[in-house]
PyMOL Python script that loads the backbone (N, CA, C, O; Angstrom):
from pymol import cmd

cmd.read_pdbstr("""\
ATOM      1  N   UNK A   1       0.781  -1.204   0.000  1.00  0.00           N
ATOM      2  CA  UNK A   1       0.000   0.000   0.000  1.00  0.00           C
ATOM      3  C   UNK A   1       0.825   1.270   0.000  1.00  0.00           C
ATOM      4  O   UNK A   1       0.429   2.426   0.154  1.00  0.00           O
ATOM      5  N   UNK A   2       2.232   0.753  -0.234  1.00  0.00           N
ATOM      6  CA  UNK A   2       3.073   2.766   0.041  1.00  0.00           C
ATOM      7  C   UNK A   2       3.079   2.975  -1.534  1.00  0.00           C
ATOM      8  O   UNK A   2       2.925   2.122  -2.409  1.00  0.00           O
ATOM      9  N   UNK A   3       3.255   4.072  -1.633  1.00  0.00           N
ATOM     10  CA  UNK A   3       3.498   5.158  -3.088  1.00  0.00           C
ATOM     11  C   UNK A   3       4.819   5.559  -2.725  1.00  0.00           C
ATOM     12  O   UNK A   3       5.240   5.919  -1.626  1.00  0.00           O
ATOM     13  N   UNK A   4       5.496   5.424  -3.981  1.00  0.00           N
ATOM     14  CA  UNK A   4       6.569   6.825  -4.013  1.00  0.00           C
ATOM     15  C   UNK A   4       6.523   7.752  -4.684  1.00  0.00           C
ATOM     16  O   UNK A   4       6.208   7.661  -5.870  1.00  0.00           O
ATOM     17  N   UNK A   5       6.891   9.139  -3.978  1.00  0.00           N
ATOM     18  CA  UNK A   5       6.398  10.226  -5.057  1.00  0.00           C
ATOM     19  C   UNK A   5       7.412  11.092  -4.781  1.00  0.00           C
ATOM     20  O   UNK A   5       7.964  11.534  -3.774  1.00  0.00           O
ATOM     21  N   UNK A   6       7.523  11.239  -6.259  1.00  0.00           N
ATOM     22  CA  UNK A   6       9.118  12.354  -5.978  1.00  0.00           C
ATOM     23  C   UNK A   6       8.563  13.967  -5.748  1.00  0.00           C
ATOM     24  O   UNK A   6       7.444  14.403  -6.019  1.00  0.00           O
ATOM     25  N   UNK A   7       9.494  14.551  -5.276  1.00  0.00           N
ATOM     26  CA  UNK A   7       9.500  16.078  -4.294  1.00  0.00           C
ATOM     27  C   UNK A   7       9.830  16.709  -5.013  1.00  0.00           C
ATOM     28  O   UNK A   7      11.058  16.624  -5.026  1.00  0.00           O
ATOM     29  N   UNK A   8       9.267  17.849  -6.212  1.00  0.00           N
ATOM     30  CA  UNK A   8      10.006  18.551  -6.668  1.00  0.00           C
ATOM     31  C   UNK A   8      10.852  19.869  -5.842  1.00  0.00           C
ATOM     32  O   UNK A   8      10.268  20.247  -4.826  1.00  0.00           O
ATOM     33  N   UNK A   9      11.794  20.394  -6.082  1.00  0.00           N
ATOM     34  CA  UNK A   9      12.619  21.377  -5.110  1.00  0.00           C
ATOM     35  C   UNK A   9      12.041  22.397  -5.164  1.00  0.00           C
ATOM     36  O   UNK A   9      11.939  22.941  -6.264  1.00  0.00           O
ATOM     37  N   UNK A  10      11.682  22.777  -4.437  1.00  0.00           N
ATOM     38  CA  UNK A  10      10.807  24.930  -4.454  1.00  0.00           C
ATOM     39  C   UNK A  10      10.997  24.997  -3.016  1.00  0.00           C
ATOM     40  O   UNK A  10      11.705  24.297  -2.292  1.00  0.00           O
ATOM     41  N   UNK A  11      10.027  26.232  -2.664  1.00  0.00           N
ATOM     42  CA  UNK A  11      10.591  26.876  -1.500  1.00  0.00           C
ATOM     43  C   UNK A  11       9.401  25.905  -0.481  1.00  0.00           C
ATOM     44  O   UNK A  11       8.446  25.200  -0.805  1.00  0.00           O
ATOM     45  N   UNK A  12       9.910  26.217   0.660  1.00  0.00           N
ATOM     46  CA  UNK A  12       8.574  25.309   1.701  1.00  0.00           C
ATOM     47  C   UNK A  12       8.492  26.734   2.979  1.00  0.00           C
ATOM     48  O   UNK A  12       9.319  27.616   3.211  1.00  0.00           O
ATOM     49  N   UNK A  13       7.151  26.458   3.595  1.00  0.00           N
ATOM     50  CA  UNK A  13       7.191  27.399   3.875  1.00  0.00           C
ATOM     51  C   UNK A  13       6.985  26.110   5.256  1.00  0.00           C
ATOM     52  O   UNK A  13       6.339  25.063   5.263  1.00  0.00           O
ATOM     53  N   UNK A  14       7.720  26.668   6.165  1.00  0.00           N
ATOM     54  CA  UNK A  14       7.848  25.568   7.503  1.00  0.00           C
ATOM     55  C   UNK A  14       7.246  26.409   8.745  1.00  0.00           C
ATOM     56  O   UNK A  14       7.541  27.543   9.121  1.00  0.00           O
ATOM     57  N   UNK A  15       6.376  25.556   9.223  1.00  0.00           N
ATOM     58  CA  UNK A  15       5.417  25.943  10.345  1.00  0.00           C
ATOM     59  C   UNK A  15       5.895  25.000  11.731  1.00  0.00           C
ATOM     60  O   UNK A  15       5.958  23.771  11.745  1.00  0.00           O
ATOM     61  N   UNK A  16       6.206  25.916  12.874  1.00  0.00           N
ATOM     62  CA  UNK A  16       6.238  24.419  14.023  1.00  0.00           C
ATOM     63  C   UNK A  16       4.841  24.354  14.678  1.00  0.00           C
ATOM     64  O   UNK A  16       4.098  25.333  14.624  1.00  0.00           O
ATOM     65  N   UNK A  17       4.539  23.409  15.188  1.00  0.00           N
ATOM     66  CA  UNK A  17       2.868  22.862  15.602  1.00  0.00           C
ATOM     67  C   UNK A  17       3.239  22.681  17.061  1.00  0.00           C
ATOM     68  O   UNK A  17       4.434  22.470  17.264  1.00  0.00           O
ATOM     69  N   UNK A  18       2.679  22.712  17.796  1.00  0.00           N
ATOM     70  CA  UNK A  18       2.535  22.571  19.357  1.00  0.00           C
ATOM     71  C   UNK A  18       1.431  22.220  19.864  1.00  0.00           C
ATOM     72  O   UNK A  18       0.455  22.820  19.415  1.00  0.00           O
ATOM     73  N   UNK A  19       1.193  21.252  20.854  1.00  0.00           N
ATOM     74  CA  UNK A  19       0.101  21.245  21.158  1.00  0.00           C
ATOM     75  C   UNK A  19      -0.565  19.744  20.854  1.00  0.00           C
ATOM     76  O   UNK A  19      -0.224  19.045  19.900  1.00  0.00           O
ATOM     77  N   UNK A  20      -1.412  19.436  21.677  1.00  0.00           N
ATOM     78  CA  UNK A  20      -2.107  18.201  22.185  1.00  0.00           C
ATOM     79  C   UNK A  20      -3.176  17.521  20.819  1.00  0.00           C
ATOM     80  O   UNK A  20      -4.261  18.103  20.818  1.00  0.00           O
ATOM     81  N   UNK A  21      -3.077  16.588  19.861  1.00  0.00           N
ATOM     82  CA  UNK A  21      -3.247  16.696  18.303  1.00  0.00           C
ATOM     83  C   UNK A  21      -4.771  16.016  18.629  1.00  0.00           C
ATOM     84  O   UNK A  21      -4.898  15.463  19.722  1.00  0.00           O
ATOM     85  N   UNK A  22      -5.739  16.042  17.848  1.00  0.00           N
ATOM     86  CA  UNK A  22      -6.174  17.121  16.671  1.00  0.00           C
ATOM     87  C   UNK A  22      -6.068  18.910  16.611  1.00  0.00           C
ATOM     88  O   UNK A  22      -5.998  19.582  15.582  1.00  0.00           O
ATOM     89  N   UNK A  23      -6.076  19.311  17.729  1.00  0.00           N
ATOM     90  CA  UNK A  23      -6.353  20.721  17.830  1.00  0.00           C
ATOM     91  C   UNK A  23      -5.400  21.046  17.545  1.00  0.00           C
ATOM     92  O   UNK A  23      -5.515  21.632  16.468  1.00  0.00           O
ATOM     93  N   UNK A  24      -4.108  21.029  17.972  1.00  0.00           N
ATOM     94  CA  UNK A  24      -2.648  22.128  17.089  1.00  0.00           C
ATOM     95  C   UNK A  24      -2.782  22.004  15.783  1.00  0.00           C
ATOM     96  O   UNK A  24      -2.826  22.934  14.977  1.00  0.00           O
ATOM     97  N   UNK A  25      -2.847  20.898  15.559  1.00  0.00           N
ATOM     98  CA  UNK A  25      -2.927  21.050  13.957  1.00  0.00           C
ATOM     99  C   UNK A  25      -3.635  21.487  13.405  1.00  0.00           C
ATOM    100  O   UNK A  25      -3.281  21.886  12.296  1.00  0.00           O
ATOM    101  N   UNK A  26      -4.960  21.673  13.790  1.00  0.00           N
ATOM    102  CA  UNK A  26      -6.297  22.233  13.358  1.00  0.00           C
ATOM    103  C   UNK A  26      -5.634  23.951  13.505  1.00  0.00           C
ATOM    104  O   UNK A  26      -5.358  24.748  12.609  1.00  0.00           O
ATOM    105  N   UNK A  27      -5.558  24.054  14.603  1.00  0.00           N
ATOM    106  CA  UNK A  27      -5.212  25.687  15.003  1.00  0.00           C
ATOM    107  C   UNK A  27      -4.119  26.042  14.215  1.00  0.00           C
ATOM    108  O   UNK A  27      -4.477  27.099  13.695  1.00  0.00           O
ATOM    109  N   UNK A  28      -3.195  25.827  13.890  1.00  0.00           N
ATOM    110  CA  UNK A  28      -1.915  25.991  13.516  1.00  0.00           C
ATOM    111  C   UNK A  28      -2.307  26.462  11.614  1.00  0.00           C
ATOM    112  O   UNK A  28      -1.890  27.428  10.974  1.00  0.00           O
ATOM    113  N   UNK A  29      -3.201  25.379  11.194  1.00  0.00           N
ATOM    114  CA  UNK A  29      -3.292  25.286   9.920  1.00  0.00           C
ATOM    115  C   UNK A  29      -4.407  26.766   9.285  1.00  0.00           C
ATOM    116  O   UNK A  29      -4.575  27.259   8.169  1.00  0.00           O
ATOM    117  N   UNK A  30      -4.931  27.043  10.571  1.00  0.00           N
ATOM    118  CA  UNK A  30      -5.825  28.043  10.674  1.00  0.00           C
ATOM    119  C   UNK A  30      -5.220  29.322  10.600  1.00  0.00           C
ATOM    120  O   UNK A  30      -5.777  30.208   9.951  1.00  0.00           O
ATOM    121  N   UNK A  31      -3.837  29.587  11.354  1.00  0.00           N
ATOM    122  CA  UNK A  31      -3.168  30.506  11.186  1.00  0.00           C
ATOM    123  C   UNK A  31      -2.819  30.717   9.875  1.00  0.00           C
ATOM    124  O   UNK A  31      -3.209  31.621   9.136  1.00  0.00           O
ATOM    125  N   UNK A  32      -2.000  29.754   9.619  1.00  0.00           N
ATOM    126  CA  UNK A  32      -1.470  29.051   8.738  1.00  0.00           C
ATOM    127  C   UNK A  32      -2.498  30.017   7.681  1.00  0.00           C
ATOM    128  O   UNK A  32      -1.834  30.872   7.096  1.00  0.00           O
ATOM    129  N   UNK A  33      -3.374  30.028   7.475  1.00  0.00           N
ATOM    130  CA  UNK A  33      -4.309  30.579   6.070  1.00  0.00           C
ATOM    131  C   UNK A  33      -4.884  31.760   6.808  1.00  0.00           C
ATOM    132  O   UNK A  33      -5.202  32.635   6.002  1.00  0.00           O
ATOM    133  N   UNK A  34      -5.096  32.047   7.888  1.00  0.00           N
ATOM    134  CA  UNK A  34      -6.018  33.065   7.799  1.00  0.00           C
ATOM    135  C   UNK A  34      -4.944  34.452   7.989  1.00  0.00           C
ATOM    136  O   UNK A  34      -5.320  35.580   7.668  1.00  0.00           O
ATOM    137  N   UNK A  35      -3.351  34.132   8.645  1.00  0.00           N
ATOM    138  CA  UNK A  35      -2.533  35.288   9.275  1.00  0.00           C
ATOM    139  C   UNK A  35      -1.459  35.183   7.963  1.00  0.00           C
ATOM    140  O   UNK A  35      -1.395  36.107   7.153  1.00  0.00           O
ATOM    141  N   UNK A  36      -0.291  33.478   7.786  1.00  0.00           N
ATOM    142  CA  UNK A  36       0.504  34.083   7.348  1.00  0.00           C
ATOM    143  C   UNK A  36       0.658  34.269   5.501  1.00  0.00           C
ATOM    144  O   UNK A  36       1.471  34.701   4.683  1.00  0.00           O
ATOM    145  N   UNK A  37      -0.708  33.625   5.538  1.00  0.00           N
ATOM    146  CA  UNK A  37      -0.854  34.057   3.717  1.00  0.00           C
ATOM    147  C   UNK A  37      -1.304  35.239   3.451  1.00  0.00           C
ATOM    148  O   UNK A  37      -0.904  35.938   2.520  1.00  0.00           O
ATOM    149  N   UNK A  38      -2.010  35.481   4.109  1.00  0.00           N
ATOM    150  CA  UNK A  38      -2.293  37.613   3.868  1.00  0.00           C
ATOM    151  C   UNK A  38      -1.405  37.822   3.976  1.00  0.00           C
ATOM    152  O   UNK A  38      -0.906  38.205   2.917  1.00  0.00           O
ATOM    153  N   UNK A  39      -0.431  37.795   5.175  1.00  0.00           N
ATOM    154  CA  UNK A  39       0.505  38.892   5.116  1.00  0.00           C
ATOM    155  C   UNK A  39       1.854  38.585   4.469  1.00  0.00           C
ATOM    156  O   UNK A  39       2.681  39.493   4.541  1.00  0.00           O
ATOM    157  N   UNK A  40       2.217  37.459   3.849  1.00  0.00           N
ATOM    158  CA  UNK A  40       3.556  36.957   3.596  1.00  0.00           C
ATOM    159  C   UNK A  40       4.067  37.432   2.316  1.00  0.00           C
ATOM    160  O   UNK A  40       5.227  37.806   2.141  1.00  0.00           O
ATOM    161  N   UNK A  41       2.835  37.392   1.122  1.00  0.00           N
ATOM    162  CA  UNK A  41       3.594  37.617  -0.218  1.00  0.00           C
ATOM    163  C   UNK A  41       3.767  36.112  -0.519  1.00  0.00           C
ATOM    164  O   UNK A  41       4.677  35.935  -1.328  1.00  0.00           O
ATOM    165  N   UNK A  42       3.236  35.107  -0.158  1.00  0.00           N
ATOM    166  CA  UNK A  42       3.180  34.119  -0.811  1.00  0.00           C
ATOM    167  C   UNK A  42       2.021  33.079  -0.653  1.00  0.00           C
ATOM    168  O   UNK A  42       1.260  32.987   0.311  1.00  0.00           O
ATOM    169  N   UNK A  43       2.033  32.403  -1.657  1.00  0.00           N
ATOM    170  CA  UNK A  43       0.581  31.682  -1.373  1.00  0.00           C
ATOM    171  C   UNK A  43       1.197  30.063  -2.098  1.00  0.00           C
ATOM    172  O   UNK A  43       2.161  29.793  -2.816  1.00  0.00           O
ATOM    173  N   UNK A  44      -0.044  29.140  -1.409  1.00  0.00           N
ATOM    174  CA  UNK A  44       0.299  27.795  -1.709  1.00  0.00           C
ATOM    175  C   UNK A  44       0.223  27.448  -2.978  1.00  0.00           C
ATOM    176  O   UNK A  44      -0.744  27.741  -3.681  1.00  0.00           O
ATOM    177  N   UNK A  45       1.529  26.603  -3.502  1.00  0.00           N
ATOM    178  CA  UNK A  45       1.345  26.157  -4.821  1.00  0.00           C
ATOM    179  C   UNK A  45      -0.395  24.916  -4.743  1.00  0.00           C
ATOM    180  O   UNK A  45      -1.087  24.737  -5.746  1.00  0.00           O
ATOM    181  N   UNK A  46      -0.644  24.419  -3.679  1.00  0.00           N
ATOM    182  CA  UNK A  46      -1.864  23.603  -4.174  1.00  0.00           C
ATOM    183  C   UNK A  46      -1.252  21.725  -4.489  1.00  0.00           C
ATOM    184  O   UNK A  46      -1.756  20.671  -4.877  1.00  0.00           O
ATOM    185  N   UNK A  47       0.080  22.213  -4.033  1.00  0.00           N
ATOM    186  CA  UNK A  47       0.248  20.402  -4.932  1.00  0.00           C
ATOM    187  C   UNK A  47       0.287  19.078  -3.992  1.00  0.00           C
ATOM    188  O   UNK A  47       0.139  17.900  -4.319  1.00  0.00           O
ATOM    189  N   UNK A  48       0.566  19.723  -2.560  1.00  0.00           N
ATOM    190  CA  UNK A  48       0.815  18.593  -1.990  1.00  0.00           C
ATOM    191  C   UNK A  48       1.249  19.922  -0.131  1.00  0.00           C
ATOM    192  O   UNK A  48       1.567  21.111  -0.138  1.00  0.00           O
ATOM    193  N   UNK A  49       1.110  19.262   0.725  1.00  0.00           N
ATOM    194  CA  UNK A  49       1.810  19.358   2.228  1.00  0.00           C
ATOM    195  C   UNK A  49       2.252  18.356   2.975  1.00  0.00           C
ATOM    196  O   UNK A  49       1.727  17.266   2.747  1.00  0.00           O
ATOM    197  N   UNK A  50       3.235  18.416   3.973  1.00  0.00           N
ATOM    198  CA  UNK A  50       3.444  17.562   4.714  1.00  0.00           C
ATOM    199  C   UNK A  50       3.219  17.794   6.102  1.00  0.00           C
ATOM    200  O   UNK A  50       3.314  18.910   6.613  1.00  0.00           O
ATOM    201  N   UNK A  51       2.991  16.996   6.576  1.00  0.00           N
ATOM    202  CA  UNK A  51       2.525  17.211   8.660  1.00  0.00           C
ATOM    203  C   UNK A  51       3.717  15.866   8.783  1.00  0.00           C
ATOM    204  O   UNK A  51       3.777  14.756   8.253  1.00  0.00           O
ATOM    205  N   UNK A  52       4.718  16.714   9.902  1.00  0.00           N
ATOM    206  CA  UNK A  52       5.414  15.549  10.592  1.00  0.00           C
ATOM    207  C   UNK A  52       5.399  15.508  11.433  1.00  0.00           C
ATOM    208  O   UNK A  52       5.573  16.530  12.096  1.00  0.00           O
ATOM    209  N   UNK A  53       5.195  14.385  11.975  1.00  0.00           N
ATOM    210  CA  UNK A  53       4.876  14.043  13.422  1.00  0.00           C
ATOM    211  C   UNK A  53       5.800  13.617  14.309  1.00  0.00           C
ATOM    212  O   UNK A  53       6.194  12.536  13.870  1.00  0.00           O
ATOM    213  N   UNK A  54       6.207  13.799  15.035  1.00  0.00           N
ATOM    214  CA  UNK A  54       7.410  12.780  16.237  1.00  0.00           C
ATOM    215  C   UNK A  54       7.184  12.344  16.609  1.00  0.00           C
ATOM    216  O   UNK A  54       5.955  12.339  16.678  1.00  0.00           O
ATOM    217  N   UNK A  55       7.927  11.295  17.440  1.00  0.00           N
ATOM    218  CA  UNK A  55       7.353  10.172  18.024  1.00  0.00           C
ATOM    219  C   UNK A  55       7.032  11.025  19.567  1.00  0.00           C
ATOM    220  O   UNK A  55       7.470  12.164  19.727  1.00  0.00           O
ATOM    221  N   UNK A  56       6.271  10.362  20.584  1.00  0.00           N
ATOM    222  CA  UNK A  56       5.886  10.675  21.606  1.00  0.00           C
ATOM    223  C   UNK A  56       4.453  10.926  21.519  1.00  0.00           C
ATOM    224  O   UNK A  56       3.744  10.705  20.537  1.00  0.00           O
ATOM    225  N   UNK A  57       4.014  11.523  22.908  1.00  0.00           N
ATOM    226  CA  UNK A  57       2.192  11.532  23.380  1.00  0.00           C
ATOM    227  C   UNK A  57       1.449  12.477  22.654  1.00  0.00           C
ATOM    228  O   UNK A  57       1.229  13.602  23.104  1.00  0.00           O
ATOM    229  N   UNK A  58       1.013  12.057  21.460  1.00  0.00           N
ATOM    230  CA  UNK A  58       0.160  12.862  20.739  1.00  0.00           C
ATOM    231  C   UNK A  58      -1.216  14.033  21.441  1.00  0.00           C
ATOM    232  O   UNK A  58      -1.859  14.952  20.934  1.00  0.00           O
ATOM    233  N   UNK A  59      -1.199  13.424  22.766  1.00  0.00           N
ATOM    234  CA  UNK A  59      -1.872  14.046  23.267  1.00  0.00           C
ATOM    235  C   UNK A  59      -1.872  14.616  24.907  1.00  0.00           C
ATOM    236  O   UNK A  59      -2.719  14.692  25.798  1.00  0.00           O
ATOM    237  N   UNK A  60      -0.304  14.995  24.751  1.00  0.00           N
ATOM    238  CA  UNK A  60       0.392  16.044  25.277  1.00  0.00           C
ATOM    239  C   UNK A  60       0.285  17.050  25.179  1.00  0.00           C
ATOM    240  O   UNK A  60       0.227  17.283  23.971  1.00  0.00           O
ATOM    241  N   UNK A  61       0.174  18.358  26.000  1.00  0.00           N
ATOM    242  CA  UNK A  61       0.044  19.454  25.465  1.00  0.00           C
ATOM    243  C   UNK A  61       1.452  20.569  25.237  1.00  0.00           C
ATOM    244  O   UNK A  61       1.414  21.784  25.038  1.00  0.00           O
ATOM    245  N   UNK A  62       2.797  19.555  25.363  1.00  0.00           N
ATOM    246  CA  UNK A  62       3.751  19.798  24.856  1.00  0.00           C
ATOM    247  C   UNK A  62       4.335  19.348  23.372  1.00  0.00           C
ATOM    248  O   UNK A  62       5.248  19.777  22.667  1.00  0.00           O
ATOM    249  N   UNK A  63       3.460  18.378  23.250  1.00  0.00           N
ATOM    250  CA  UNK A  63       3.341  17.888  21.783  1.00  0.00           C
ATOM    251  C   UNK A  63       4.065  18.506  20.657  1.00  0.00           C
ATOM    252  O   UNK A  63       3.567  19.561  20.267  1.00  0.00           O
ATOM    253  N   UNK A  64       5.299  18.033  19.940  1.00  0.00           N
ATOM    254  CA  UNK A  64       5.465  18.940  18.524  1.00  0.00           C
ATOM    255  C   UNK A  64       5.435  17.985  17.370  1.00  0.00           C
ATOM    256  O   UNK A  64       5.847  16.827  17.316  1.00  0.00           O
ATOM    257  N   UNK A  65       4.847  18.737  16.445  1.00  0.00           N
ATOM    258  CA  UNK A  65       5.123  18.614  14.947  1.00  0.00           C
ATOM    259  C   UNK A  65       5.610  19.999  14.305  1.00  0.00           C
ATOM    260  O   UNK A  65       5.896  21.034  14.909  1.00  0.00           O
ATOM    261  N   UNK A  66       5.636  19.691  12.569  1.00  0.00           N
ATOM    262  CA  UNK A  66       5.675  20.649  12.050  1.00  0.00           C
ATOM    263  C   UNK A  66       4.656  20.668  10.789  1.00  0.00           C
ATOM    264  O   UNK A  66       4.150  19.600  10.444  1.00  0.00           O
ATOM    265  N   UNK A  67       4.398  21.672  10.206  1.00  0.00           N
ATOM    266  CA  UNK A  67       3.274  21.299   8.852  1.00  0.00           C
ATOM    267  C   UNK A  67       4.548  21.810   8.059  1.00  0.00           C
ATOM    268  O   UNK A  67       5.427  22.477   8.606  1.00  0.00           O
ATOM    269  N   UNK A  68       4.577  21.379   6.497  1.00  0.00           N
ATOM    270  CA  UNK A  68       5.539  21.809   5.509  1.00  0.00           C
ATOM    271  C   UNK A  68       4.344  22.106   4.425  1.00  0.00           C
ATOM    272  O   UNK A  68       3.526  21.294   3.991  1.00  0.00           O
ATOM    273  N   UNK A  69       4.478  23.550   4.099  1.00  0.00           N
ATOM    274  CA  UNK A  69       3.596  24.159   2.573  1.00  0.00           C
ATOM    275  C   UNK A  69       4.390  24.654   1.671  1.00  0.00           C
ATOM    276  O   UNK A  69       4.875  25.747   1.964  1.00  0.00           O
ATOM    277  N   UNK A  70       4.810  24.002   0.221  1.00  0.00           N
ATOM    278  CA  UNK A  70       5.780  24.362  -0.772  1.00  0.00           C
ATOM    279  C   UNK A  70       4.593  26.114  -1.707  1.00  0.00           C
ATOM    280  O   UNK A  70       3.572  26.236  -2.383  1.00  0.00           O
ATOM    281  N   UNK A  71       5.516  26.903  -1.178  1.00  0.00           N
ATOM    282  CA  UNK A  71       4.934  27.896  -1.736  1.00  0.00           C
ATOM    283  C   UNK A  71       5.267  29.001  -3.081  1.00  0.00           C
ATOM    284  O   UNK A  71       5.727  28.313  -3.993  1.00  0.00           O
ATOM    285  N   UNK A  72       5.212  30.022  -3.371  1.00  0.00           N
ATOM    286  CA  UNK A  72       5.515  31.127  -4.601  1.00  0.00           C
ATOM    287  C   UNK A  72       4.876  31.870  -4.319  1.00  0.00           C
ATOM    288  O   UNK A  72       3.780  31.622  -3.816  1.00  0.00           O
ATOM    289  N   UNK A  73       5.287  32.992  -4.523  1.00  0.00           N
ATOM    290  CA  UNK A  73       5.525  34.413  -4.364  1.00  0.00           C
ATOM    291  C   UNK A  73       4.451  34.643  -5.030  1.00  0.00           C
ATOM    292  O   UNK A  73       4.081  34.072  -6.055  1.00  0.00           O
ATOM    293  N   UNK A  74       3.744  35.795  -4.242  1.00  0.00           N
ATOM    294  CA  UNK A  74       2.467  36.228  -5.613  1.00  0.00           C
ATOM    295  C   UNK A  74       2.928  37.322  -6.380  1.00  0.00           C
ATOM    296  O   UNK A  74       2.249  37.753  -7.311  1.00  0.00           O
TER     297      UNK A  74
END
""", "prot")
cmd.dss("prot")
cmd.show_as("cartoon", "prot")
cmd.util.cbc("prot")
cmd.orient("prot")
């Protein structure tokens, strides 16, 4: 059931996540579109994201991940 899919190289726009999961990620992704795409000068290419997760208590409220959004300049 795995795929491989190759990564093309562009810019990523790297977010760290905090927080006890579903909700950081929910919250985070919320920023994520509502704060730093207005104000950044860049917006999502649309092709793909990544959420990485670490190992440990997902539902910790020290919890980290990160989200990865490959983006371009408007």
């Amino acid at each position: 059931g795995f795929r491989i899919r190759e990564i093309p190289a562009r810019p990523w726009a790297v977010f760290a996540c905090s927080g006890a999961m579903p909700d950081a990620a929910q919250n985070a992704w919320h920023r994520i579109c509502t704060e730093f795409f207005p104000a950044s000068g860049y917006t999502p290419t649309y092709e793909m994201d990544i959420e990485a997760y670490t190992a440990g208590d997902m539902s910790s409220p020290d919890y980290r991940s990160e989200i990865w959004v490959p983006v371009k300049t408007t």
